[in-house]
C-alpha positions in Angstrom: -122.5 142.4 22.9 -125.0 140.5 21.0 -125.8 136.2 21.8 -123.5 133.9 19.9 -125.5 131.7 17.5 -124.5 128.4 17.3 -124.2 127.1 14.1 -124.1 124.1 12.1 -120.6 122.2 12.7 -120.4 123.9 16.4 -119.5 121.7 19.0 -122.7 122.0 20.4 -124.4 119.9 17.5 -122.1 117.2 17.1 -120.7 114.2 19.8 -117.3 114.5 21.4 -114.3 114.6 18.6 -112.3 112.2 20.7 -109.3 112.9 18.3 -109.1 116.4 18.7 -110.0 116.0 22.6 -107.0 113.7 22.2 -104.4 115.6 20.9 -105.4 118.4 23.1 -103.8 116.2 25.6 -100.9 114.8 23.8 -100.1 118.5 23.2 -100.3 119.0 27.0 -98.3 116.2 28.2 -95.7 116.8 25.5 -95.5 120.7 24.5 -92.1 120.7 22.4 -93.9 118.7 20.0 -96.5 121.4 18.8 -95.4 123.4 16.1 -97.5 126.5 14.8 -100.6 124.1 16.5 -99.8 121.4 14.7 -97.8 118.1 16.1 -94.5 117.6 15.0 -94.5 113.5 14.6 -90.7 113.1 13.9 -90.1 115.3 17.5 -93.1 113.2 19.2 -90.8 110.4 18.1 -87.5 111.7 19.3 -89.5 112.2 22.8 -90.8 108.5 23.2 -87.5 106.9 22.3 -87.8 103.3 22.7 -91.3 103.3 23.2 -91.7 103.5 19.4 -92.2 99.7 17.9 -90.0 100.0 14.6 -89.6 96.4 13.4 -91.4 95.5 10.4 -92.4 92.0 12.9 -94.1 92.4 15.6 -96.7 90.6 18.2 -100.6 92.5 17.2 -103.5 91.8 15.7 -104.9 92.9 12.6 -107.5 92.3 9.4 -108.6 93.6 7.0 -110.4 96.7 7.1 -108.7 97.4 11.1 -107.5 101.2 10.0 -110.8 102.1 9.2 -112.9 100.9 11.7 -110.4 102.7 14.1 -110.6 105.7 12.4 -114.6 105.3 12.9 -114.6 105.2 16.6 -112.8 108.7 16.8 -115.7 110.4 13.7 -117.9 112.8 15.8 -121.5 112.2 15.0 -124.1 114.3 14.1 -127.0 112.4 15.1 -129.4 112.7 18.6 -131.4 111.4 20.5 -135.0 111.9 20.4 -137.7 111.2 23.2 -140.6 109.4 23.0 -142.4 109.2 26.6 -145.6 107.7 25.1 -143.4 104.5 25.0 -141.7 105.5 28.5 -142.6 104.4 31.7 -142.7 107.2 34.5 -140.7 109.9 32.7 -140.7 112.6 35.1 -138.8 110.6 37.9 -137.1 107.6 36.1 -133.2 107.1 36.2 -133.3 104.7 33.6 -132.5 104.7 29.7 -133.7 102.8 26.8 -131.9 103.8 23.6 -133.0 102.1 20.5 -130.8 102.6 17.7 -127.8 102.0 15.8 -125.1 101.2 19.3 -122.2 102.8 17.4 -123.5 105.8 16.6 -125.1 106.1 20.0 -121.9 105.4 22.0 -120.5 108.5 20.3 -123.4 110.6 21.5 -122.9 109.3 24.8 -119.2 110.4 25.2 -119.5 114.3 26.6 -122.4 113.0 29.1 -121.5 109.6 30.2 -117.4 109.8 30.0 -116.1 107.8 32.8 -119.1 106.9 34.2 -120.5 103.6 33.9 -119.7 101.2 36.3 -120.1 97.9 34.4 -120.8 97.2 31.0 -122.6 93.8 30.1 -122.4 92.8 26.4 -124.0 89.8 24.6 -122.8 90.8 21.4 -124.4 88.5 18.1 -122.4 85.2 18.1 -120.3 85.2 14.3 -121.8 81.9 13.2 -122.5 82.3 9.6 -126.3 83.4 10.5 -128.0 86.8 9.3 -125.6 89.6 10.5 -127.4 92.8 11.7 -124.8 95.1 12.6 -123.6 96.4 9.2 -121.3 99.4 9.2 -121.4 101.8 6.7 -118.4 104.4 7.4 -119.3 107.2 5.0 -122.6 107.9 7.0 -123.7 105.6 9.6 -127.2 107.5 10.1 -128.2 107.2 6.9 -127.4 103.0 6.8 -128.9 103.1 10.0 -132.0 104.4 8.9 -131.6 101.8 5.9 -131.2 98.5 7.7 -133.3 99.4 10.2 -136.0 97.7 7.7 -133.1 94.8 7.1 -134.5 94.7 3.3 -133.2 96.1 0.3 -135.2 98.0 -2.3 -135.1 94.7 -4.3 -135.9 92.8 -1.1 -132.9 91.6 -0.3 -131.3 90.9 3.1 -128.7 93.4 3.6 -127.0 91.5 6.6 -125.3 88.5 5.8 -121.9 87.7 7.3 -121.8 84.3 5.7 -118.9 81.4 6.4 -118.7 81.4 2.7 -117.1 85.2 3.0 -113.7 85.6 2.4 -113.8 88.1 5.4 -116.1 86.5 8.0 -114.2 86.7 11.1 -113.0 90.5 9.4 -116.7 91.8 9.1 -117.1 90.6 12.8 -114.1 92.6 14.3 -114.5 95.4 12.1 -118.6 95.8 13.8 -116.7 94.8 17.2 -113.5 97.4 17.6 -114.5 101.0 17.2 -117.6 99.9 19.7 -115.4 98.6 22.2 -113.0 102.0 21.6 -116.2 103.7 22.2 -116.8 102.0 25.2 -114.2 102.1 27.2 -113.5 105.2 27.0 -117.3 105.2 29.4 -115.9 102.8 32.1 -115.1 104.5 35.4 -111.6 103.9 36.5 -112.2 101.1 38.5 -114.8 99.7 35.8 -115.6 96.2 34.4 -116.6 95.0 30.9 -118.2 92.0 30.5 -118.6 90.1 27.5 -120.2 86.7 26.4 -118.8 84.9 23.5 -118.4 81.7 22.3 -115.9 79.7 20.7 -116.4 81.2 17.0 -114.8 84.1 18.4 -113.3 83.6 22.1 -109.9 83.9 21.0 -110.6 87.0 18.3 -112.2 88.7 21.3 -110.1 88.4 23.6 -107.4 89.6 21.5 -109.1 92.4 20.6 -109.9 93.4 24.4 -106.2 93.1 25.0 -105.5 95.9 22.6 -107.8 98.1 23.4 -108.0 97.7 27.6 -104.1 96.6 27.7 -103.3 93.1 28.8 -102.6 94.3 32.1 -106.3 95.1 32.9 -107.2 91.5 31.8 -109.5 90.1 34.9 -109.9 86.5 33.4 -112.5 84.2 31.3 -115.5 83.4 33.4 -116.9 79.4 31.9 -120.4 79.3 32.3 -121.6 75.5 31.6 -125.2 75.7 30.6 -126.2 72.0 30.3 -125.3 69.4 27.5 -126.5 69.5 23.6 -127.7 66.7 22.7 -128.2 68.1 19.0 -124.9 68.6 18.2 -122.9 66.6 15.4 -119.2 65.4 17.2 -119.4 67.1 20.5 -121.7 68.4 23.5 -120.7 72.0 23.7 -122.0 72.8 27.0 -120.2 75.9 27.9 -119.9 79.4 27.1 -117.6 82.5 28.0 -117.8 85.9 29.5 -114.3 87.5 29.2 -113.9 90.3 31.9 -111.7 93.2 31.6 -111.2 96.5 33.9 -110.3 100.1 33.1 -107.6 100.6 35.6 -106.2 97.3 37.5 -103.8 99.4 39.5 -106.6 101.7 40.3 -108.3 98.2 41.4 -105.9 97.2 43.8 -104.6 100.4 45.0 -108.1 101.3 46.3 -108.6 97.7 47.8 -111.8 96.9 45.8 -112.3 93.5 46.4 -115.2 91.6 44.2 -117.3 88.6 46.4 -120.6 86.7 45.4 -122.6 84.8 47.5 -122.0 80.9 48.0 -124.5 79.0 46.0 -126.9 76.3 47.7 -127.1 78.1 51.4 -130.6 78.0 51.8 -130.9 74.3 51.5 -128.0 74.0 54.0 -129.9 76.4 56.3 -133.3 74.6 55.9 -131.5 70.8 56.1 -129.5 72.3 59.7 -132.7 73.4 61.2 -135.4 70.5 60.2 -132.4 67.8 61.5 -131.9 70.0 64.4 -135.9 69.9 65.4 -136.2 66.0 65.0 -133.1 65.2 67.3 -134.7 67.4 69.6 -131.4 69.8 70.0 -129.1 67.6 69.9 -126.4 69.1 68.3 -124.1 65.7 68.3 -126.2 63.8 66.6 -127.6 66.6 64.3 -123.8 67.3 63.1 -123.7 63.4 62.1 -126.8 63.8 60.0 -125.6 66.9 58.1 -122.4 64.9 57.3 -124.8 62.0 56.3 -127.0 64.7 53.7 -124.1 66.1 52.3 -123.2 63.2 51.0 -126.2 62.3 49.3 -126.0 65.4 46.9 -125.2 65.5 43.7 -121.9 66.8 42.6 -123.6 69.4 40.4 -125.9 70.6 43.5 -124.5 73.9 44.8 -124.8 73.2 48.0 -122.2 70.5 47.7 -119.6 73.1 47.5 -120.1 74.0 51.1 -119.8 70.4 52.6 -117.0 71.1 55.0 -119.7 73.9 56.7 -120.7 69.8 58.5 -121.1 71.1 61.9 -123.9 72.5 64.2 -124.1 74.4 67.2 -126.4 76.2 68.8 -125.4 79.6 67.0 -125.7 77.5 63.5 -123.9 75.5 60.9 -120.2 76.0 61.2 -116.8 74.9 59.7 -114.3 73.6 61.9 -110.9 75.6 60.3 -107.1 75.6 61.5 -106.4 77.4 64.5 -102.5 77.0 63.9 -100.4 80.3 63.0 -99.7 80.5 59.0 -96.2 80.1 58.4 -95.5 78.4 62.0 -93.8 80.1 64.4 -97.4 80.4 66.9 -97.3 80.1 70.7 -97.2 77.0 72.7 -99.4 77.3 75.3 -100.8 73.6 76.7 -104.5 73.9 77.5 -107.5 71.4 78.2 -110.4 69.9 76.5 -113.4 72.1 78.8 -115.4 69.3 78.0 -113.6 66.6 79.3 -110.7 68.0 81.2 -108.1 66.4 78.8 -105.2 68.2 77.4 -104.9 68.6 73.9 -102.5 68.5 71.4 -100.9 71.8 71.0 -100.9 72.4 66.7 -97.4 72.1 65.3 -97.0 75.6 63.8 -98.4 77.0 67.3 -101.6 79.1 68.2 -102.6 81.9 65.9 -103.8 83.9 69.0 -101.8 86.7 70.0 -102.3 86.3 73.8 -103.5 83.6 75.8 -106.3 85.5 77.1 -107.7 85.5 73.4 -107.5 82.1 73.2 -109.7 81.5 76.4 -111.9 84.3 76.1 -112.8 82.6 72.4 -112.8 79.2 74.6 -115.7 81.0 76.7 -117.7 82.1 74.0 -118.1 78.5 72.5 -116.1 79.3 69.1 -113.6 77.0 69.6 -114.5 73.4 68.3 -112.9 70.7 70.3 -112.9 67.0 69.2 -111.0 64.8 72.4 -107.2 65.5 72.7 -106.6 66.5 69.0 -106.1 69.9 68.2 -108.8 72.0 68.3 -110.2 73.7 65.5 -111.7 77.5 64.9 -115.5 77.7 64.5 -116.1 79.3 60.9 -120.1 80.0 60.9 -122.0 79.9 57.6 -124.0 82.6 58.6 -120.9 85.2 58.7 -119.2 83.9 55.7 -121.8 83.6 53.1 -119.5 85.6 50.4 -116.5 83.9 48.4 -114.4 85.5 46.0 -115.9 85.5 42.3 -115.1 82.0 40.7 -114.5 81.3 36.9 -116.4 78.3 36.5 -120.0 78.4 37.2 -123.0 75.9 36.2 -126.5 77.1 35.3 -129.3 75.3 33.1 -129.2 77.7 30.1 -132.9 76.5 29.4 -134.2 78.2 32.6 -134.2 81.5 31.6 -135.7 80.6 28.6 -138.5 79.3 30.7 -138.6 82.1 33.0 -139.0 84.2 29.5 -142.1 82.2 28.0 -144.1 82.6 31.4 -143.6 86.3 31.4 -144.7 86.7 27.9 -147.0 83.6 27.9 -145.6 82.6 24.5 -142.0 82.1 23.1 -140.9 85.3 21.5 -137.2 85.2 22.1 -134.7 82.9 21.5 -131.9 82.0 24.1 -132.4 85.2 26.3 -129.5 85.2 28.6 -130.2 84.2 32.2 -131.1 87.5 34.3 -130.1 85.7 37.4 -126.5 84.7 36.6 -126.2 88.7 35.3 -127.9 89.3 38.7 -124.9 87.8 40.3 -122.4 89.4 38.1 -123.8 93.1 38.8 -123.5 92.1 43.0 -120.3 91.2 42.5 -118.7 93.6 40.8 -121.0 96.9 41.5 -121.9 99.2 44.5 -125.5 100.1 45.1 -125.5 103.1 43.1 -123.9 102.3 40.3 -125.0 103.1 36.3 -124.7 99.9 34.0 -124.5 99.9 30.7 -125.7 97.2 27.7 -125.5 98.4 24.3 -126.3 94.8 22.8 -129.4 95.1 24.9 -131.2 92.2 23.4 -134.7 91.1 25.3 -133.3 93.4 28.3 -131.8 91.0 30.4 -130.1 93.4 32.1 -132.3 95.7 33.0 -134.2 92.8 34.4 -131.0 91.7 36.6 -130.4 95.5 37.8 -134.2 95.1 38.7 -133.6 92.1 40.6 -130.3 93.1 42.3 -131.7 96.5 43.7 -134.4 94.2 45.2 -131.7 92.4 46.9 -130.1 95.3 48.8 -132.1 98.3 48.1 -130.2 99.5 45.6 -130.0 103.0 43.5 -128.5 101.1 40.6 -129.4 102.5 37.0 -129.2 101.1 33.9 -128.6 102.2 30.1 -130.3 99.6 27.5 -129.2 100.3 23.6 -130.4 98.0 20.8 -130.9 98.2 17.0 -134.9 97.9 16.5 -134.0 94.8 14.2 -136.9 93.4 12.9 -138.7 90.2 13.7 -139.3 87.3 11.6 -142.8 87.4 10.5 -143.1 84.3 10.9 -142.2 84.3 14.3 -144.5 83.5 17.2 -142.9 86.6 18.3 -144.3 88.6 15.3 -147.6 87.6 15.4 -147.8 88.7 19.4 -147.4 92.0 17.6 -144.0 92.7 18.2 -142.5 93.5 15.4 -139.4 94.8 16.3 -136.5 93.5 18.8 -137.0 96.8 20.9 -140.5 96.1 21.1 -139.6 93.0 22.8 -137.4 94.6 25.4 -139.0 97.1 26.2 -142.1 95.3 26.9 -140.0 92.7 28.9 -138.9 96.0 31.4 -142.7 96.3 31.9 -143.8 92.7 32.6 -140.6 91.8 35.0 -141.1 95.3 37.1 -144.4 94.5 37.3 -143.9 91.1 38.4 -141.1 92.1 41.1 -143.7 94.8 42.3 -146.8 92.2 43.0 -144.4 89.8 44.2 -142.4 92.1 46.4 -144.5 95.1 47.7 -143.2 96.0 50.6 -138.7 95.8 49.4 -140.1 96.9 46.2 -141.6 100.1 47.1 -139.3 102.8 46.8 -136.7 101.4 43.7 -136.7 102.7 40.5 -139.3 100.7 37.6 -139.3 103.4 34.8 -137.1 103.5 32.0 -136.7 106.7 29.7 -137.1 106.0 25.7 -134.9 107.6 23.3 -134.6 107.2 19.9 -132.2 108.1 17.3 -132.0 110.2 14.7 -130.6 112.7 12.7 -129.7 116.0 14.3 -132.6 118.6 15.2 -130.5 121.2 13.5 -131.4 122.4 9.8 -128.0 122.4 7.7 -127.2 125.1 5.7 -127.3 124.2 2.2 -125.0 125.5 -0.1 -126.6 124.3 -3.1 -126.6 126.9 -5.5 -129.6 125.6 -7.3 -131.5 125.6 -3.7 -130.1 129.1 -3.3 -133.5 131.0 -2.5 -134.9 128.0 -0.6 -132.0 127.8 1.7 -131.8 131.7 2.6 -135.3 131.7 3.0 -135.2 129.4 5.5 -131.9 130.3 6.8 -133.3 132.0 9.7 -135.8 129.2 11.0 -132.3 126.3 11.6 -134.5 124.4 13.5 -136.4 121.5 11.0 -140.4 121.7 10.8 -141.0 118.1 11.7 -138.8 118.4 15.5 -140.9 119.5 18.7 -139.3 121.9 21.6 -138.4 118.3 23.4 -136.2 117.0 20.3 -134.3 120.1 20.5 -134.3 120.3 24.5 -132.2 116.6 24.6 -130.3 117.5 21.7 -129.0 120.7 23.9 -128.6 118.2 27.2 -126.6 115.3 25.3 -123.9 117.7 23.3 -123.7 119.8 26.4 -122.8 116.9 28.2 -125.8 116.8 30.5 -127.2 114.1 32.1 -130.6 113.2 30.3 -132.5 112.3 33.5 -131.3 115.3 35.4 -134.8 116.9 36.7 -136.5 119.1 34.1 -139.2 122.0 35.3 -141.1 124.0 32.8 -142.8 127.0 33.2 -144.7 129.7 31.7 -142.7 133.4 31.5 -144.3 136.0 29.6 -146.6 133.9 27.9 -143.4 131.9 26.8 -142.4 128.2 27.7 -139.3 127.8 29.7 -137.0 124.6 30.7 -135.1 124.6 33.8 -132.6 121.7 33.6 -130.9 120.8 36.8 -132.0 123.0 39.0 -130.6 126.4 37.3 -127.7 124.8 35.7 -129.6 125.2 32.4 -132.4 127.4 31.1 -134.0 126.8 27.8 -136.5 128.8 25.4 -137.5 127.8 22.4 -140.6 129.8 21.6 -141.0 132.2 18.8 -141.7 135.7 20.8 -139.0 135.5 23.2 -139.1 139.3 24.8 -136.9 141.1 27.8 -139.8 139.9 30.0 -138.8 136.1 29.3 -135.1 137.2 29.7 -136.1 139.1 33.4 -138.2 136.2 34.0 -135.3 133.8 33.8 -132.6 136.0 36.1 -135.2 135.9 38.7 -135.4 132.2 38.9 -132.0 131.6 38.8 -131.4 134.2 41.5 -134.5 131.9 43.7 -132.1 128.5 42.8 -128.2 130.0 42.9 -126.9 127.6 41.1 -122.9 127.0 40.6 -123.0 127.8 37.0 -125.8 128.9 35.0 -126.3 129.1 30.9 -129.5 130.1 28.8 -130.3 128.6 25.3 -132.6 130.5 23.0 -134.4 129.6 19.6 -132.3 132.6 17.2 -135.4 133.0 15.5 -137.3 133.6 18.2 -136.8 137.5 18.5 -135.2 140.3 16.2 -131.8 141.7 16.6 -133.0 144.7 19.5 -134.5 142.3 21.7 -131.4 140.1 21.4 -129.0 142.1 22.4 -131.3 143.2 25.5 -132.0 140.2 26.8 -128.4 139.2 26.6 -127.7 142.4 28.6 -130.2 141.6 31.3 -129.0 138.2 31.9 -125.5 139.5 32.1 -126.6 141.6 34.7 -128.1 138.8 36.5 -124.6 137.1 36.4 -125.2 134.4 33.6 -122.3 134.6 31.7 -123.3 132.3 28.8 -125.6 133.0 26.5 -126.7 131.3 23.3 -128.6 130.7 20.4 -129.9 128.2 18.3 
């Protein structure tokens, strides 16, 4: 048996087709509906009964040009991703992912790899104000506009992106870029996954209707207000807030599994500092030092964080403290009568009764000093700061939106972006909602804020965390202070913005900062490695000429190595080991899971060379890739035999 060739229009060279992988499970779930292979929709209708919406009026969203933007989100694509590790920062050992291109057409080559996957996804998509509009689909072939717009000029010189107010179909252009994306999307979230996405009020409402479709309305989290500081500038009103509307994959799956998401209170340290400097000038006493914390609190602004945390307004020896019920929710509580230890009173017994179990908890508490008694009232439960730092995540949160922009210009030393979202309240938002380990995902990646905040949480906790960045390499004004800094592109920008704030974290952190992850992986796209056949009769002799060479001129062994790893489904920072066989260069992917040759005088030597290495690594499953070209029709059929015998099951060629 000879190697099957892959050809053009196999599986292998094009993304996921979510619509066939779809009805492959419709025709699962529902088997009397297939008939001769096909679906039988009046029977698929018979099955779901009621569940079928046949009124001509009905609650839903829609605009023009809704059908085929859905339709677009389900149309393989034929692209790939190329590497570029001149622009990559240590390749060999990186987790990270920079993906510059077109974000639609890259979230379809993502699918087979990255399919349930990411953890959170953090979008800042471009706000629909009338403004230049860069994200301009074209659904009859999205490469090639890509590779148009990329330049953002016409051959007449003319801007190609304008989503104008004056447009009959402004707020249609903006769903249209928005829905198949967030199809896309989606269908990447783990189950118990989180979308973030910041919006304004051009299209809050428009947004959030369109989430609802597409996640359900049952997997709604809620709006998160972020008010960034007042403008000034504006005509009728200050418009000082934004939104971040936050969606899950699978609520149920949420609460079934008890995932609870916390952040940190705001303002501790300054309550920590305050406690202790009072604390040293009343030389201990903890009385008088409780007094004087009441007495600060109350000089703080009602915007200052720490303000929030007032009630935490006593101090002990083991540190600040909030004095909290100690009656039984819902009443009911023991009775037991019981004295003041300080002054030998009794107290007053609370009215719902003791939430102790026993009296013997209650004293033994009493003993340890975490009972706060004040006279003969009821006593009170010591809460300490210190070991309840986390609250649950709140929806309104304040942040000057022009400190990031100043965090920005220092790292750069110039202004080259404008209104960068702030790394720190993203920081916040990854804590909250992620584990250590998780893989984030931001495919309106921007100046690379979030790369930055999955920098800056890992430093936090030590974290594993990895993220994907994908952006458009839109191009800068050239008149732009960023432009003449010599970055002429947006990716430029945010790629160069990885670099400065690792290095930054690094100098200023050495020691927690010595083992976490700084690299980032660059990928670009493109169209596929993979010469077409042409079936142009008039380019009939060129085309069979070249028939046997499908591989185009310009690609390298790498372009073709990824191509293999993302339509396979492979991660494309799984470990990679080359090495010479037989004068011939050879990938091992994933420790044995993959083998790759590419070279043009692949012999039985290579193919021995292989079985031996695998047999050295035992992996679970093994498959070998070779270049069809690479040796004649004898040595294929050999080769296949000998890797056969070393129990590889699944070999191909390209």
């Amino acid at each position: 048996m000879s190697i099957e060739k892959i050809e053009t229009g196999d599986t292998l060279t094009m993304s996921k087709d979510l619509v066939k992988d779809n009805i492959e499970k419709l025709k699962f779930l529902f088997p009397e509906i297939v008939t001769e292979g096909k679906i039988d929709f009046k029977v698929l209708q018979e099955v779901l009964g009621e569940e079928i919406e046949e009124g001509e009026e009905y609650y839903r969203l829609t605009w023009a040009g809704k059908s085929k933007a859905r339709r677009e989100a389900h149309k393989p694509s034929t692209g790939t991703l190329r590497p570029a590790k001149e622009e990559s920062v240590d390749w060999d050992k990186t987790q990270n992912l920079y993906i510059e291109g077109d974000n639609l057409e890259v979230l379809k080559l993502m699918q087979k790899t990255y399919c349930g996957k990411i953890d959170l996804i953090y979008i800042d998509p471009p706000y629909n104000t009338g403004n230049d509009f860069v994200y301009k689909d074209d659904y009859k072939d999205n490469l090639k506009n890509y590779q148009k717009i990329t330049g953002q000029k016409d051959n007449q010189g003319n801007n190609l992106t304008t989503n104008s107010e004056s447009d009959g179909r402004f707020h249609s252009n903006w769903l249209n870029m928005m829905y198949p994306r967030l199809i896309l999307a989606k269908n990447l979230l783990d189950r118990g996954g989180i979308i973030l996405m910041s919006i304004d009020d051009n299209e809050f409402e428009n947004l959030k209707k369109l989430a609802t479709e597409i996640f359900g309305s049952e997997n709604f989290v809620g709006n998160f207000v972020w008010r960034g500081g007042r403008r000034n500038a504006a005509k009728l009103i200050s418009t000082s807030h934004e939104y971040m509307i936050c969606f899950c994959k699978d609520l149920s799956y949420i609460h079934e599994n008890n995932i609870n998401w916390k952040e940190q209170k705001k303002g501790l340290d300054s309550i920590y500092i305050k406690a202790k400097e009072i604390v040293k000038e009343n030389s201990g006493d903890f009385d008088l030092a409780s007094k004087k914390l009441q007495g600060w609190f109350k000089t703080l602004k009602e915007d200052d964080p720490a303000k929030d945390s007032e009630h935490y307004k006593w101090i002990d020896k083991k540190g600040v403290y909030f004095a909290s019920d100690i009656s039984r929710g819902g009443g009911g509580g023991p009775k037991w009568e019981i004295k003041n230890p300080y002054t030998g009173e009794d107290v007053k017994i609370p009215q719902r009764g003791w939430a102790y179990s026993s009296l013997e908890s209650l004293k033994e508490d009493i003993d340890k000093d975490l009972v706060h008694f004040n006279g003969n009232a009821v006593p009170c439960k010591k809460r300490y700061l210190h070991e309840n730092e986390d609250q649950l995540v709140e929806t309104v949160f304040y942040k000057d939106r022009r400190g990031s922009s100043k965090r920005l210009k220092k790292l750069f030393g110039d202004k080259i972006f404008d209104f960068p979202k702030d790394e720190n309240i993203i920081k916040e938002k990854i804590n909250s909602f992620t584990k250590p380990n998780a893989l984030v995902l931001d495919f309106f990646a921007g100046s690379s804020t979030t790369a930055h905040a999955v920098m800056l949480s890992n430093l936090e906790d030590s974290g594993k965390r990895k993220f994907i960045q994908v952006q458009l390499p839109e191009q800068t004004d050239p008149t732009s202070s960023a432009f003449e800094a010599g970055y002429s592109t947006l990716t430029e920008i945010g790629k160069e913005r990885i670099r400065r704030a690792a290095k930054k974290i690094q100098q200023e952190n050495p020691e927690k900062a010595k083992n976490l992850d700084f690299g980032f992986k660059v990928f670009k796209l493109d169209s596929t490695n993979i010469q077409p056949w042409d079936g142009n009769p008039a380019n009939l002799e060129e085309s069979l000429f070249s028939a046997q060479e499908n591989i185009k001129t310009d690609r390298t062994d790498e372009d073709v190595l990824y191509e293999i790893l993302l339509k396979y489904g492979l991660d494309l920072t799984l470990p990679i080991e080359e090495k010479e066989i037989a004068g011939q260069r050879v990938f091992n992917v994933g420790m044995g899971a993959l083998f790759i040759c590419l070279s043009d005088k692949i012999t039985t030597k290579v193919a021995d060379g292989i079985g031996e290495w695998k047999e050295k690594l035992q992996p679970a499953t093994c498959r070998v890739i070779f270049k069809d070209s690479g040796f004649n029709d004898v040595e294929k059929t050999n080769c296949n035999q000998i890797l056969k015998a070393y129990g590889i099951e699944e070999v191909k060629s390209i």
